[in-house]
C-alpha positions in Angstrom: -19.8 -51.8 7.2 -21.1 -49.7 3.9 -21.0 -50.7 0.8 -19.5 -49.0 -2.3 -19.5 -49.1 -5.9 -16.2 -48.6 -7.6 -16.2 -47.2 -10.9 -13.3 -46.9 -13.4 -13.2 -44.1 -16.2 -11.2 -44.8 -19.3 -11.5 -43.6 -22.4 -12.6 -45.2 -26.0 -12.3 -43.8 -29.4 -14.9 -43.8 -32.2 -13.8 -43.3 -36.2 -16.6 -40.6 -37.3 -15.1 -40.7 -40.9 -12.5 -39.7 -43.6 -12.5 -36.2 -44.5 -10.7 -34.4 -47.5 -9.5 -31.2 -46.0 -7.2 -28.6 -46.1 -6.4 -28.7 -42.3 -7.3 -31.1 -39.5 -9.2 -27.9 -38.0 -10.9 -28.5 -41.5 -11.6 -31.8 -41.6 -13.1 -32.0 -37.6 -15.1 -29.1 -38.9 -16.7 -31.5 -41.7 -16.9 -34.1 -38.9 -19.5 -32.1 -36.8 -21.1 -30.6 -39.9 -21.7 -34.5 -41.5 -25.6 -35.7 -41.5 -24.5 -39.2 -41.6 -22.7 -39.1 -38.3 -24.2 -40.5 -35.6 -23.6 -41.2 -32.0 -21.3 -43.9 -31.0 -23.0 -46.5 -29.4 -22.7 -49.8 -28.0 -23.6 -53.2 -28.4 -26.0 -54.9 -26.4 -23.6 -56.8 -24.4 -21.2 -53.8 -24.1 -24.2 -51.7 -22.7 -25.0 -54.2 -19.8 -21.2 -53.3 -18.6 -20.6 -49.8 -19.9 -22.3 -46.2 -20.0 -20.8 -43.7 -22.5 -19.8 -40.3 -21.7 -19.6 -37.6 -23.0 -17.9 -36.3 -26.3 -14.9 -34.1 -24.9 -12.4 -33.6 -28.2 -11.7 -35.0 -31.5 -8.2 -36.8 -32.0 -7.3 -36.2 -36.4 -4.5 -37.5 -38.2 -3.4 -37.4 -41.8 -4.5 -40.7 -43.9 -1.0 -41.3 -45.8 
């Protein structure tokens, strides 16, 4: 009987930063434009369990 590895996908979320901006359009744009981003990463005993994926979209919402 084969064996198989079962993977399951889910989905994290990283804070990149706080942006002053006039739109959220605006402040993802300063996001991608920022020096002092980095990739996400993980800890060492994250990475022996999980692989990141790749970045698909920015989630922005207004700081009240």
């Amino acid at each position: 009987m084969p064996k198989y590895l079962v993977y399951e996908i889910a989905t994290v979320s990283y804070l990149v930063g706080e942006y002053d901006a006039n739109t959220k359009e605006g402040a993802e744009s300063m996001a991608i434009d920022d020096p002092q981003n980095d990739q996400p990463c993980l800890c060492h005993q994250c990475a022996g369990e999980l692989e990141l994926g790749e970045f698909y979209e920015f989630q922005t919402e207004e700081v009240t």
